[in-house]
Backbone as ProteinMPNN parsed JSONL, in Angstrom:
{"seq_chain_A": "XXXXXXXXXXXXXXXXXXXXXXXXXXXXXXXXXXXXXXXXXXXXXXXXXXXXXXXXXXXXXXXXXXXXXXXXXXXXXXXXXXXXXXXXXXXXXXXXXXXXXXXXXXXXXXXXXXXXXXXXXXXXXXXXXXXXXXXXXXXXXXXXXXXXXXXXXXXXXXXXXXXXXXXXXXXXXXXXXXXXXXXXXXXXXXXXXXXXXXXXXXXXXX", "coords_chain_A": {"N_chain_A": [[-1.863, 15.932, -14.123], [-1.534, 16.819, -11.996], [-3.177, 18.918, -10.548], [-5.342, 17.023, -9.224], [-3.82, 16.114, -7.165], [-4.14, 17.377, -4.819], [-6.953, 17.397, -4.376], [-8.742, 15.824, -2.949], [-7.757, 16.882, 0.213], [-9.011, 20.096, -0.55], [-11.801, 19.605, -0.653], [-11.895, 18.442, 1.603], [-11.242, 20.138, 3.646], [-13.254, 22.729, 3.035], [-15.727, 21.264, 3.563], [-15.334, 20.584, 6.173], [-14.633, 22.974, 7.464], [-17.01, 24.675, 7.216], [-19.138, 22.448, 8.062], [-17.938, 22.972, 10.326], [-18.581, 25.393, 11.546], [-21.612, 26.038, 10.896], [-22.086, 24.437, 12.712], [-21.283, 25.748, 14.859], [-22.758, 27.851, 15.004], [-25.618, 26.93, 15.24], [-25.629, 26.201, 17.664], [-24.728, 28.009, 18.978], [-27.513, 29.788, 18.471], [-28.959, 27.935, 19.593], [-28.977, 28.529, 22.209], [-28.618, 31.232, 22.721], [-31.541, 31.762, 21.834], [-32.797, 30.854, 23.781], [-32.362, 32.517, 25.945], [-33.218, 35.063, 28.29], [-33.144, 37.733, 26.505], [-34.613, 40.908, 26.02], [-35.846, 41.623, 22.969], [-33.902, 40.463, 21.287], [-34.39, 37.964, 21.707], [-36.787, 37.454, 20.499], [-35.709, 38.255, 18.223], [-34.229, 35.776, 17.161], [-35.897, 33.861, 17.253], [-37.45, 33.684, 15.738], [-35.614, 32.808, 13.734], [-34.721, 29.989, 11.402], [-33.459, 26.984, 12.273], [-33.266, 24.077, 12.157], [-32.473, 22.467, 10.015], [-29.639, 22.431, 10.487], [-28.431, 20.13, 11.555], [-28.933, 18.292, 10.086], [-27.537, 18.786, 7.388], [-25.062, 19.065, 8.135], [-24.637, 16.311, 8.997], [-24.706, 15.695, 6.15], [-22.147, 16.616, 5.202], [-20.516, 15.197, 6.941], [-20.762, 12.811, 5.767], [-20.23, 13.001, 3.397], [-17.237, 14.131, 3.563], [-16.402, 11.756, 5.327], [-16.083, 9.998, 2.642], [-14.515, 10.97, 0.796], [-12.041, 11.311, 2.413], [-11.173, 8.626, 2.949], [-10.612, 8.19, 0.313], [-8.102, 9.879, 0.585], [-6.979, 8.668, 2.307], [-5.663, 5.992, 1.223], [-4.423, 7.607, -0.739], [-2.385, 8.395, 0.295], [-1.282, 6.783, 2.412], [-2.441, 6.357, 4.79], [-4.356, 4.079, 5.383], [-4.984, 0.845, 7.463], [-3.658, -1.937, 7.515], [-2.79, -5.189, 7.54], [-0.104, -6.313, 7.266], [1.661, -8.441, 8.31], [2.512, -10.749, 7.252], [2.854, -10.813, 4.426], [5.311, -9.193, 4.505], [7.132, -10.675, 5.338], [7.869, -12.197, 3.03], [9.597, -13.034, 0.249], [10.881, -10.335, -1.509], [10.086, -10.304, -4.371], [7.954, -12.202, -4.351], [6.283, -10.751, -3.01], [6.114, -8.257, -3.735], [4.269, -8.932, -5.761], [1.752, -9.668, -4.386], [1.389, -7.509, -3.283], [0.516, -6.296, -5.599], [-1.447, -7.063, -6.197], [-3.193, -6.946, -4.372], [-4.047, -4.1, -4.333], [-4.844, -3.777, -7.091], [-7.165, -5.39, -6.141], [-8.506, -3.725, -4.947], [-8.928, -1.507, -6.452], [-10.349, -2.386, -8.053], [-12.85, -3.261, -6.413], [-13.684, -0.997, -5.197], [-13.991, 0.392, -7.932], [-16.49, -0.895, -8.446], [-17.786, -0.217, -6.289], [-18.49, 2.309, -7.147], [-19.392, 2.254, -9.893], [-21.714, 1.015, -9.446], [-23.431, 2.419, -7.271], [-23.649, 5.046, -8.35], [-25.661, 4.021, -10.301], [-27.468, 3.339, -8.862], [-27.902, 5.685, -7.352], [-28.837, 7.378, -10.132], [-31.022, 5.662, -10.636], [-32.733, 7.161, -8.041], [-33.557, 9.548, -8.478], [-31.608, 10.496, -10.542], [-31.929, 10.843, -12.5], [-34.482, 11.655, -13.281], [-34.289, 14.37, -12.831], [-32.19, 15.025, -14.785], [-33.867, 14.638, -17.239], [-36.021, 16.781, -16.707], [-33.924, 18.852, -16.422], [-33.284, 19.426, -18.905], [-35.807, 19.723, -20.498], [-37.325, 17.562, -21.403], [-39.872, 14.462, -21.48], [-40.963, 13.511, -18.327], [-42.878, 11.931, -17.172], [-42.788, 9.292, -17.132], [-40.977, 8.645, -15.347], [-39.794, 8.85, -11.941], [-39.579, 10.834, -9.813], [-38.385, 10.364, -7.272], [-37.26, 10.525, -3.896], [-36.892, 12.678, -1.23], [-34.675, 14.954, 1.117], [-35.583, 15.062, 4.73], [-35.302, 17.37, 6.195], [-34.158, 20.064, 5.062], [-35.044, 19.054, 2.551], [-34.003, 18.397, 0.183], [-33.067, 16.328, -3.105], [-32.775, 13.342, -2.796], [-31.077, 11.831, -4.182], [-28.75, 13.772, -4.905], [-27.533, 14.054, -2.306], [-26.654, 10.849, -1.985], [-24.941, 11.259, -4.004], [-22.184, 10.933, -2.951], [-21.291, 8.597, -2.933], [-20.769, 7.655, -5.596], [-19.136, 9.522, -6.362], [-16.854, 9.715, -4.375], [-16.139, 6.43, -4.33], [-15.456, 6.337, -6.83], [-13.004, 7.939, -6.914], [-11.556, 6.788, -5.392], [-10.997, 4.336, -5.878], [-9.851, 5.298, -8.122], [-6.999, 6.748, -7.041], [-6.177, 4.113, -6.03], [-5.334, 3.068, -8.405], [-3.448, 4.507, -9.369], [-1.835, 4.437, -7.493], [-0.504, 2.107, -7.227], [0.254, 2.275, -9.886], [2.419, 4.026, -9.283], [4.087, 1.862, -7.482], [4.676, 0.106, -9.12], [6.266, 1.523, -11.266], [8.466, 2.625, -9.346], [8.323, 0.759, -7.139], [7.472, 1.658, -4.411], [5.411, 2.114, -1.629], [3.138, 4.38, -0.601], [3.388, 6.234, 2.118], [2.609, 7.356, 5.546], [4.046, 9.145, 7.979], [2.914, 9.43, 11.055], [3.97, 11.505, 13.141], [4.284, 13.449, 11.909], [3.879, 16.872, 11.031], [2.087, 18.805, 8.633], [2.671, 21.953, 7.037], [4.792, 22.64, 9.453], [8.052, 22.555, 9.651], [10.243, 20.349, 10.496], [12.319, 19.911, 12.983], [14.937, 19.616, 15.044], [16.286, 18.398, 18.558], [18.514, 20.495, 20.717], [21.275, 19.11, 20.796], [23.365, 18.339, 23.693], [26.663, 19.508, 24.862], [29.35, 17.575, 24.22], [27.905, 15.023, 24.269], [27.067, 12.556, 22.423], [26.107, 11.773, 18.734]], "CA_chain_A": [[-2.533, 15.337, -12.973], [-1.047, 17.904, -10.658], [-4.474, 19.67, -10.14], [-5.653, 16.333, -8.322], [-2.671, 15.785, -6.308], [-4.923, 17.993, -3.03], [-8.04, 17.136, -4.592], [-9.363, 15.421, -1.385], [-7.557, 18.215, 0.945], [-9.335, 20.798, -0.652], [-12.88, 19.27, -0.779], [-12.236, 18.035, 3.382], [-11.374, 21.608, 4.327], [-14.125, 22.819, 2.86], [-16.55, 20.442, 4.368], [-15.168, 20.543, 7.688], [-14.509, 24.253, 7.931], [-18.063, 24.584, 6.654], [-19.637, 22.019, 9.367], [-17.467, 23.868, 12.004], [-19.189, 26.993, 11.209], [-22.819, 25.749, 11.093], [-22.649, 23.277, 14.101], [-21.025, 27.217, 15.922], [-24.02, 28.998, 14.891], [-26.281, 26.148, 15.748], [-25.403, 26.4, 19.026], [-25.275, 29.928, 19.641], [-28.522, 30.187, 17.969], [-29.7, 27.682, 20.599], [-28.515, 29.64, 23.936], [-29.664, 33.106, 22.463], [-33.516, 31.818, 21.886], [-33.504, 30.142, 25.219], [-31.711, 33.447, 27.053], [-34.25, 35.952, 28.484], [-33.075, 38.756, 26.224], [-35.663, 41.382, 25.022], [-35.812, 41.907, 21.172], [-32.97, 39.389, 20.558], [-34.828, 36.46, 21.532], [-38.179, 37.113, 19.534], [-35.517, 37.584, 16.547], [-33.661, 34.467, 17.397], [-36.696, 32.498, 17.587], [-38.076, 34.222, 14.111], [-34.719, 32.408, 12.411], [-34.809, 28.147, 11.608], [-31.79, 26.382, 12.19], [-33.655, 22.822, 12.488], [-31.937, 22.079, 8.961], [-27.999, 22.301, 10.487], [-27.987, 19.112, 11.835], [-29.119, 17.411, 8.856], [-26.283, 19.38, 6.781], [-23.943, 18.687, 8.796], [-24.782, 15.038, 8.651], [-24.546, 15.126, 5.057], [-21.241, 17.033, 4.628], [-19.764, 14.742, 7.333], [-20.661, 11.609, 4.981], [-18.887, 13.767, 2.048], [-15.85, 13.967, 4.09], [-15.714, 10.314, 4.93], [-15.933, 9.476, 1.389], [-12.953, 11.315, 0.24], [-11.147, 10.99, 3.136], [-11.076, 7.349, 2.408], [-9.127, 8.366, -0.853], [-7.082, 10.704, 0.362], [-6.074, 7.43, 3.034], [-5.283, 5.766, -0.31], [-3.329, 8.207, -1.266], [-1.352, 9.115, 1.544], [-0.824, 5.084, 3.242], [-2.583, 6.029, 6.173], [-5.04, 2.976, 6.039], [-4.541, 0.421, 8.26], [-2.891, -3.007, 7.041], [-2.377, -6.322, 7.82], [0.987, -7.012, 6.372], [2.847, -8.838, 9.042], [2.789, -12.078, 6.989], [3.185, -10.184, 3.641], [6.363, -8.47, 4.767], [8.035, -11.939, 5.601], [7.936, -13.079, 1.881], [10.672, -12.655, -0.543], [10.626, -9.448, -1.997], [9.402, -10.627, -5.975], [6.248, -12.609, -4.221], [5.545, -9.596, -2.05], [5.524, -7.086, -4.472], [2.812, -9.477, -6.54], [1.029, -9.939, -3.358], [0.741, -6.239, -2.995], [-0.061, -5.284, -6.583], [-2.931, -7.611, -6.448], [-4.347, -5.674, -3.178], [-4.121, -2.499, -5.192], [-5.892, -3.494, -7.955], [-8.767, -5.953, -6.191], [-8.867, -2.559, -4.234], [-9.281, -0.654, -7.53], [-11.989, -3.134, -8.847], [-14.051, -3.417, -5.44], [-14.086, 0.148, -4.928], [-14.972, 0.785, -8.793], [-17.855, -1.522, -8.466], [-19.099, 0.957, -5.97], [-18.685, 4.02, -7.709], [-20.577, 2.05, -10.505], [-23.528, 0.627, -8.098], [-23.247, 3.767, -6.884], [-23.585, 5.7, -9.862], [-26.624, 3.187, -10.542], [-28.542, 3.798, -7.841], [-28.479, 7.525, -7.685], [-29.364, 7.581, -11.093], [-32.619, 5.867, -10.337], [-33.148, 7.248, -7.199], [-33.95, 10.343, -9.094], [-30.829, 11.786, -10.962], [-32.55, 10.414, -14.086], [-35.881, 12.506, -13.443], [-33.69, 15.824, -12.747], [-31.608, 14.933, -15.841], [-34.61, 14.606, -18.08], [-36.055, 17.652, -16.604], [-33.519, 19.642, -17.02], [-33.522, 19.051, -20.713], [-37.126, 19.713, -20.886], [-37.846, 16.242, -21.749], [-41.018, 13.871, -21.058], [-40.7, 12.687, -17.327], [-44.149, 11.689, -16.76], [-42.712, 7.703, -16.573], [-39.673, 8.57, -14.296], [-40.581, 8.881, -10.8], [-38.84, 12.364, -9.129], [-37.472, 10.106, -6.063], [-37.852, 11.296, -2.453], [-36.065, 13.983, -0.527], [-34.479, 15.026, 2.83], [-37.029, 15.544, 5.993], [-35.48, 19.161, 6.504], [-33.368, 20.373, 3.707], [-35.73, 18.691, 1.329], [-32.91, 18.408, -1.528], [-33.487, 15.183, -3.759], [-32.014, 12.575, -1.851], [-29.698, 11.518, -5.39], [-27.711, 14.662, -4.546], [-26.537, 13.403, -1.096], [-25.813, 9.816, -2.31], [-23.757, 11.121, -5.198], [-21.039, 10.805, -2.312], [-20.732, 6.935, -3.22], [-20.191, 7.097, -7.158], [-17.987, 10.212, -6.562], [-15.757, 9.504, -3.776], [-15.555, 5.096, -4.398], [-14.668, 6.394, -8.476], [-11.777, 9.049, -6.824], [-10.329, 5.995, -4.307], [-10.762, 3.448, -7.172], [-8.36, 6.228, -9.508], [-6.179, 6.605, -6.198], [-5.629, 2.921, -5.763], [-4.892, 3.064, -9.419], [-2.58, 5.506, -9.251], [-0.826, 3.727, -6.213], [-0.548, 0.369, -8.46], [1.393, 2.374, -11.106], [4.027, 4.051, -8.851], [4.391, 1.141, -6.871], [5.266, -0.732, -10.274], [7.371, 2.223, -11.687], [9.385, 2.705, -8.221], [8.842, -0.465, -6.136], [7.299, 2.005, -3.136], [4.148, 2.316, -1.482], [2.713, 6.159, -0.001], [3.493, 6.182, 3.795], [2.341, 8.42, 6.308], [4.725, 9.646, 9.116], [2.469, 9.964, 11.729], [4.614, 12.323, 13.705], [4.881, 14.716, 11.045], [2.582, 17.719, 11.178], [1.929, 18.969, 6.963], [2.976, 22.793, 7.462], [5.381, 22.644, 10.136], [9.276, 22.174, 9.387], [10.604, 19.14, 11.783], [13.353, 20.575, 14.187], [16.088, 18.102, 15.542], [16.114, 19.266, 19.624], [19.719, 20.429, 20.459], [22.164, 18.016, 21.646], [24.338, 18.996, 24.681], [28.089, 19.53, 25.011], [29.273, 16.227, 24.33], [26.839, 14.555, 23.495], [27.569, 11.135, 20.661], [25.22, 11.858, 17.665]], "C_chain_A": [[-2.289, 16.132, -11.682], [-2.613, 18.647, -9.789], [-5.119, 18.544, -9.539], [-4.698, 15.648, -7.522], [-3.596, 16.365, -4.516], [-5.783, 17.684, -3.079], [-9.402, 16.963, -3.409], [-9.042, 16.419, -0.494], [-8.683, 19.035, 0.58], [-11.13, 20.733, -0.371], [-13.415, 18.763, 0.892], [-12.106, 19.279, 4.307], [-12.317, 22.311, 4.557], [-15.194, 22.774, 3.452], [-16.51, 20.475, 5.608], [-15.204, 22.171, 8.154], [-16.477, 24.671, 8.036], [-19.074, 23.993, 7.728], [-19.189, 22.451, 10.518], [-18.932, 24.76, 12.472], [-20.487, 26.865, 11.764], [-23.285, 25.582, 12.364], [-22.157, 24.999, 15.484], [-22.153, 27.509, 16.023], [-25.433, 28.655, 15.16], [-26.885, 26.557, 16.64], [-25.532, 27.339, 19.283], [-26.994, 30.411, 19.084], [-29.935, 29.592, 19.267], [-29.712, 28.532, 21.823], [-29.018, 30.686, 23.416], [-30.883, 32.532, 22.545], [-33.775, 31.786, 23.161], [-33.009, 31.484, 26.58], [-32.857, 34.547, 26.764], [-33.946, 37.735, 28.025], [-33.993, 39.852, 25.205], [-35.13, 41.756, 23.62], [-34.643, 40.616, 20.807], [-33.639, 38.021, 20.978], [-35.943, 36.078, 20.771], [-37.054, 37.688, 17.899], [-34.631, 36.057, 16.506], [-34.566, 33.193, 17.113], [-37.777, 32.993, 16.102], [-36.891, 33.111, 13.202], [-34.948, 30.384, 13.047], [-33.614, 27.222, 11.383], [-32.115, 24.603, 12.161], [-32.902, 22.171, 10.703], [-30.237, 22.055, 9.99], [-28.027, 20.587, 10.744], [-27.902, 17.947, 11.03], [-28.253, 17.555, 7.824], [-25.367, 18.885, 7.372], [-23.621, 16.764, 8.869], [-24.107, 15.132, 7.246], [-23.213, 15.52, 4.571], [-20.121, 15.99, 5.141], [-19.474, 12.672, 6.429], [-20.187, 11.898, 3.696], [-17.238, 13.776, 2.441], [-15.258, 12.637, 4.548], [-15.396, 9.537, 3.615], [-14.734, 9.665, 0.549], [-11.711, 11.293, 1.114], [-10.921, 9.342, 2.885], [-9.93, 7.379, 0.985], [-8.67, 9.026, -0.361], [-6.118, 9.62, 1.42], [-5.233, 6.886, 2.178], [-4.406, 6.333, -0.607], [-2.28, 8.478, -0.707], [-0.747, 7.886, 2.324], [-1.637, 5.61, 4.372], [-3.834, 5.11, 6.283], [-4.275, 2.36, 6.5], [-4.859, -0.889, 7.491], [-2.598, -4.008, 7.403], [-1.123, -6.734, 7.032], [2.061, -7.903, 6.795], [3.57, -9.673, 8.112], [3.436, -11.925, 5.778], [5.088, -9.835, 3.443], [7.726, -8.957, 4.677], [8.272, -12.739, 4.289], [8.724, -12.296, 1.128], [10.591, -11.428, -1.417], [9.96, -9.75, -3.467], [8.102, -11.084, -5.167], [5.837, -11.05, -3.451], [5.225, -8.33, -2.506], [4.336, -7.669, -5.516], [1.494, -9.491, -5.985], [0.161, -8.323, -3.222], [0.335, -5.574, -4.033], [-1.353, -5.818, -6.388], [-4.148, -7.223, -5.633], [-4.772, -4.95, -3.978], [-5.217, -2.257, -5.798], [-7.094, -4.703, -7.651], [-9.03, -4.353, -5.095], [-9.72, -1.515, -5.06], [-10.414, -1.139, -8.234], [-12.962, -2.817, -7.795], [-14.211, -1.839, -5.169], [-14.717, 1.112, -6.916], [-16.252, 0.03, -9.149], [-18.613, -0.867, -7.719], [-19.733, 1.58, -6.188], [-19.711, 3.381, -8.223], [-22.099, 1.666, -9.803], [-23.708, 2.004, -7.44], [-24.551, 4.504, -7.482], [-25.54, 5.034, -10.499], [-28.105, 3.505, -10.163], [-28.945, 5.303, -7.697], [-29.308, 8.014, -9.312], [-30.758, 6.908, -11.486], [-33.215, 6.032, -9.406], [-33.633, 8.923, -7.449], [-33.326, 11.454, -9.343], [-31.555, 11.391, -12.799], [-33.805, 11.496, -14.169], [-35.117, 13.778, -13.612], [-33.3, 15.88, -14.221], [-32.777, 15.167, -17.073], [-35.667, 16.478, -17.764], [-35.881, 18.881, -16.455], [-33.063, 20.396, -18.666], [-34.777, 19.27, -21.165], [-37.791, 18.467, -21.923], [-39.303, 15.618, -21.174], [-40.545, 13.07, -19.238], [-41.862, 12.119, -16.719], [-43.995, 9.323, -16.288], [-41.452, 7.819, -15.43], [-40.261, 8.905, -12.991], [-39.181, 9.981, -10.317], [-37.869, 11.99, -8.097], [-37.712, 10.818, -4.659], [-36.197, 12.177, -2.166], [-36.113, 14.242, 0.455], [-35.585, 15.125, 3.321], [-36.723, 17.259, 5.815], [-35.102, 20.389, 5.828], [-34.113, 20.425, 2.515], [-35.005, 18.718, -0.082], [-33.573, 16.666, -1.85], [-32.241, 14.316, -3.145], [-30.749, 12.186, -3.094], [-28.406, 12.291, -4.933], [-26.815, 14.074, -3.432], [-25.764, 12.385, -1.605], [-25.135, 10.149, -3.712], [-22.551, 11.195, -4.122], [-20.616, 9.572, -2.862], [-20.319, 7.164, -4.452], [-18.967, 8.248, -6.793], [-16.216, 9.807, -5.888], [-15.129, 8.077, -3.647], [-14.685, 5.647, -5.759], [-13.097, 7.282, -8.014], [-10.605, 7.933, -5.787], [-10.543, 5.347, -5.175], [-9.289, 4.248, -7.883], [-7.133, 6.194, -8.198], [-5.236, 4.84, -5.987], [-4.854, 2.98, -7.416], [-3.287, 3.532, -9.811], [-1.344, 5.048, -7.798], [-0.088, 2.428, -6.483], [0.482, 0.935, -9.143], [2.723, 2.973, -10.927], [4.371, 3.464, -8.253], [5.25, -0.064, -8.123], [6.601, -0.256, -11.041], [8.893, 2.332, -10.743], [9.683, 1.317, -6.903], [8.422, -0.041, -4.29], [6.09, 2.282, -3.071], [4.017, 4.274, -0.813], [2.958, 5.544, 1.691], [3.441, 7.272, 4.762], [3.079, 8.544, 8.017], [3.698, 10.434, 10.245], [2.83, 10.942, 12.803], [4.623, 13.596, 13.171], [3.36, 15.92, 10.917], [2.891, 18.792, 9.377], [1.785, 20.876, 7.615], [4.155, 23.412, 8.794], [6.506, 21.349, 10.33], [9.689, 21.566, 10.468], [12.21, 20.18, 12.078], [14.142, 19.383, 14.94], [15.865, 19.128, 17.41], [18.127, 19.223, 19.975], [20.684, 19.832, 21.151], [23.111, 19.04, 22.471], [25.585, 18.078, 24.957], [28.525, 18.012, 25.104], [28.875, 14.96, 24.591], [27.458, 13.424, 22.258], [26.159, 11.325, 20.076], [24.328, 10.163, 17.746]], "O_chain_A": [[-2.832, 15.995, -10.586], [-2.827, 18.745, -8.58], [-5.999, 19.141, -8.918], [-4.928, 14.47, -7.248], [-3.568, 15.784, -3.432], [-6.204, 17.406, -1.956], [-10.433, 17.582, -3.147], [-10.039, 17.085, -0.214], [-9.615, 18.843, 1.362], [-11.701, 21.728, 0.075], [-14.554, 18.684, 1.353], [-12.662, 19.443, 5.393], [-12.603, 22.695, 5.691], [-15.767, 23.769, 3.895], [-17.552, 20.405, 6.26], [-15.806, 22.499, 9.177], [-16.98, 24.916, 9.132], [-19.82, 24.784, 8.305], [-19.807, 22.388, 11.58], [-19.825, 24.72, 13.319], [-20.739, 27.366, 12.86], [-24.218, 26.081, 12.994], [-22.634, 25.177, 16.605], [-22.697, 27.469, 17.126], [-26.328, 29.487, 15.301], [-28.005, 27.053, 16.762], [-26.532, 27.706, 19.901], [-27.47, 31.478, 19.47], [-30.985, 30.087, 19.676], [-30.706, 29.155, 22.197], [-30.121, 31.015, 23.853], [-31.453, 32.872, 23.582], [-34.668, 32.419, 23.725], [-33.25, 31.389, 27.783], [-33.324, 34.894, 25.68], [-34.268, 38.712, 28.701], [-34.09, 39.734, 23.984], [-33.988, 42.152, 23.388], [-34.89, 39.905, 19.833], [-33.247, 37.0, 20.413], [-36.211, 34.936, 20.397], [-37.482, 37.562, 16.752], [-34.634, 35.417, 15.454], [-34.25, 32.03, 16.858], [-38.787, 32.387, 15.744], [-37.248, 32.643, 12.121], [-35.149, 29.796, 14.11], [-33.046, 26.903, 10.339], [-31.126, 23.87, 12.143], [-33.156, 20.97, 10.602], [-29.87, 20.894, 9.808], [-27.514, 19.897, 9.864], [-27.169, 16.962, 11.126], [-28.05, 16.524, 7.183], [-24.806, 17.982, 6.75], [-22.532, 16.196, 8.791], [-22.972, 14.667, 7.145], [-22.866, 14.934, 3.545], [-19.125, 15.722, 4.47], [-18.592, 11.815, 6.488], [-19.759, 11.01, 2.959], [-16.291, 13.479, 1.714], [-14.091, 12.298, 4.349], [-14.589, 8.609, 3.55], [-14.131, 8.856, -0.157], [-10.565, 11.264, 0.666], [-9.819, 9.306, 2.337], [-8.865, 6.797, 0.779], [-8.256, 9.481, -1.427], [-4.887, 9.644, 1.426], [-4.045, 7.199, 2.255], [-3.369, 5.704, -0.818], [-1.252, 8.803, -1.301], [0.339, 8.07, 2.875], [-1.266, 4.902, 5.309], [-4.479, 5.304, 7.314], [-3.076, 2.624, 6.403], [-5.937, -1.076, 6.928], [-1.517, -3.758, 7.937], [-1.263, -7.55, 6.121], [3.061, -8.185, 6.136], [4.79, -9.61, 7.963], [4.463, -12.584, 5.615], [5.844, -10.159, 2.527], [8.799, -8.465, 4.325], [8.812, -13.842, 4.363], [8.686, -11.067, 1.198], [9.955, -11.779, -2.411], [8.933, -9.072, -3.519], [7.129, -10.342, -5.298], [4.755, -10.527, -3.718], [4.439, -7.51, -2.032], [3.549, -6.872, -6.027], [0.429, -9.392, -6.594], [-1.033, -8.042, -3.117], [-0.164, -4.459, -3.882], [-2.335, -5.077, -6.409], [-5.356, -7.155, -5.861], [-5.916, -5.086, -4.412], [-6.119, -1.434, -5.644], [-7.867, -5.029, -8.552], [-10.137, -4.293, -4.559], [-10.721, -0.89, -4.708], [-11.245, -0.483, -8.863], [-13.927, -2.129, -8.129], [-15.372, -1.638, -4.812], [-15.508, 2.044, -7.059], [-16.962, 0.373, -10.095], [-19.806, -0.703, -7.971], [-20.915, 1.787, -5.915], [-20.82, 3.476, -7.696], [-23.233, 2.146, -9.827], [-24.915, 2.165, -7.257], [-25.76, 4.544, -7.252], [-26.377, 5.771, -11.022], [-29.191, 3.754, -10.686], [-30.019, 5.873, -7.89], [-30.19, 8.864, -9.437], [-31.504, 7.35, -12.359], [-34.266, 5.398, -9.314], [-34.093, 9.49, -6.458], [-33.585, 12.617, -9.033], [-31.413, 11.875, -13.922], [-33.978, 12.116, -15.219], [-35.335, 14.33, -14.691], [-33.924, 16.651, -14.95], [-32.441, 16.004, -17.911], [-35.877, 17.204, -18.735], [-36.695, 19.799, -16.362], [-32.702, 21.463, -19.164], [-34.945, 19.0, -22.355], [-38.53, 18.56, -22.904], [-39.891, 16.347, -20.375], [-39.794, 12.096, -19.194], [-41.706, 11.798, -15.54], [-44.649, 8.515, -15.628], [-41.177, 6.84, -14.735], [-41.425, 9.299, -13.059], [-37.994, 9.749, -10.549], [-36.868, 12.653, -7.824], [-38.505, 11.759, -4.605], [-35.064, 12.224, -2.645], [-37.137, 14.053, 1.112], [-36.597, 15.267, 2.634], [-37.512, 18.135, 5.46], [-35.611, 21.499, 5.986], [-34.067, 21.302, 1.652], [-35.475, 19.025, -1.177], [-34.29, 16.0, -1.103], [-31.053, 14.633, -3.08], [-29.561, 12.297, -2.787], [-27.326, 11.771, -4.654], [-25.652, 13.698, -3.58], [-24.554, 12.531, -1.781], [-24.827, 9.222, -4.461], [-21.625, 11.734, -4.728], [-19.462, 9.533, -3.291], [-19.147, 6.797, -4.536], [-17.815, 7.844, -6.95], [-15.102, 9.679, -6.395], [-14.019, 7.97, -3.127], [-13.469, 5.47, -5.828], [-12.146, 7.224, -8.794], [-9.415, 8.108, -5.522], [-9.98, 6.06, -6.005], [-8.138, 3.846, -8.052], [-6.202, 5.45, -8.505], [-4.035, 4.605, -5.855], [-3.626, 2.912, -7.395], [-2.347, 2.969, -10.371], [-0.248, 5.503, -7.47], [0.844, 1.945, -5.84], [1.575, 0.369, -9.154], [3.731, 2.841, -11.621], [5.409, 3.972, -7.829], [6.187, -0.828, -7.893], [7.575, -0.931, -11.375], [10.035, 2.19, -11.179], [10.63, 1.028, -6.172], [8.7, -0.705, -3.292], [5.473, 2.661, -4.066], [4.935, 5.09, -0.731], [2.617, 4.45, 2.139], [4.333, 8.119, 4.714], [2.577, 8.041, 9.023], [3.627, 11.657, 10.359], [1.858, 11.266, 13.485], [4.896, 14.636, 13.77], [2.167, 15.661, 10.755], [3.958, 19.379, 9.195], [0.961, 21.136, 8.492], [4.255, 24.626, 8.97], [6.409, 20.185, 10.718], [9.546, 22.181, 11.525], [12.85, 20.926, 11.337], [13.634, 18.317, 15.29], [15.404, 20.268, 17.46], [18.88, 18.31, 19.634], [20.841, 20.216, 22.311], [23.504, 20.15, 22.113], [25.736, 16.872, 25.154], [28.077, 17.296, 25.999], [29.511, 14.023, 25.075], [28.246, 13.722, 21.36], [25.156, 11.095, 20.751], [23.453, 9.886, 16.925]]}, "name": "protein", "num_of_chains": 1, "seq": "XXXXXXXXXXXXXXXXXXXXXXXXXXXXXXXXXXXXXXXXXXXXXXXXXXXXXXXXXXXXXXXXXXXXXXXXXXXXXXXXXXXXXXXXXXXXXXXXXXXXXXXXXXXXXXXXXXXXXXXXXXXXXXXXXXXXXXXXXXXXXXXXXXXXXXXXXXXXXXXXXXXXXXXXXXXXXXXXXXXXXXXXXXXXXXXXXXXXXXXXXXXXXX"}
């Protein structure tokens, strides 16, 4: 299971580095057309950038989706546990498996509805036509305004990233059962950079 331990990291880097980039070149693409420079503005205004914004949309609803599990995975959602907290340790660890896993059901009822919907919103037509099958009763489904990809593609964010926080909650259920601890995120702590104590002076009480 080690190889989905970053899973989410690697797939939000990605995405974000990725929408950096675009939403840069966007922009500079705007200011060059509109700047009165000969030859670079009749090729500036030869290239079509009216697709970034719509990309960028769609990568940033890829990155909420797994960021959501990688919350999951990491504790940094946000919790109501005051009342929780105050109950005897045996009810409170029942209290909190049962989060876990109506967490792990309601988020795999997504994936599946999910999963559902994309598949007749026309991953079923692709599927059959990539198989060189009969699709003459399946209907193809509609597609972006500017991109024009088959809209299925986008919403495979829901079956992918509810089915990867469903397995996360899962997976949070079974070392919380094995060890008795939840994931907790030290918001102080910066992931690459070793914490440093600052140095106490000359007598000084620890």
């Amino acid at each position: 299971m080690k190889y989905l331990d970053h899973l989410e990291e690697w797939i939000i880097t990605f995405l974000m580095g990725g929408a950096t980039l675009i939403i840069f070149l966007a922009v500079l693409h705007r200011y060059l057309a509109s700047a009165p420079i000969p030859y670079l503005q009749d090729w500036m205004l030869t290239l079509n950038f009216s697709w970034a914004q719509e990309l960028c949309i769609i990568m940033f609803v890829w990155m909420a989706k797994f960021g959501a599990a990688y919350g999951v995975r990491t504790g940094i959602h946000v919790g109501v546990d005051v009342v929780v907290n105050r109950l005897d340790e045996k009810i409170r660890a029942k209290f909190v498996l049962f989060a876990l896993l109506a967490g792990a059901l309601f988020t795999g009822c997504i994936g599946y509805l999910g999963g559902h919907f994309v598949w007749e919103n026309g991953a079923h037509h692709a599927f059959l036509q990539l198989f060189g099958m009969d699709t003459s009763d399946v209907p193809p489904g509609p597609t972006t305004p500017d991109l024009e990809w088959p809209t299925w593609m986008v919403y495979c964010a829901i079956p992918f990233g509810s089915s990867l926080m469903s397995f996360r909650f899962l997976q949070v259920a079974y070392t919380f059962v094995k060890t008795g601890e939840l994931p907790h995120h030290d918001h102080a702590h910066v992931d690459g950079i070793e914490d440093t104590h600052a140095p106490q002076a000359p007598g000084a009480k620890a």
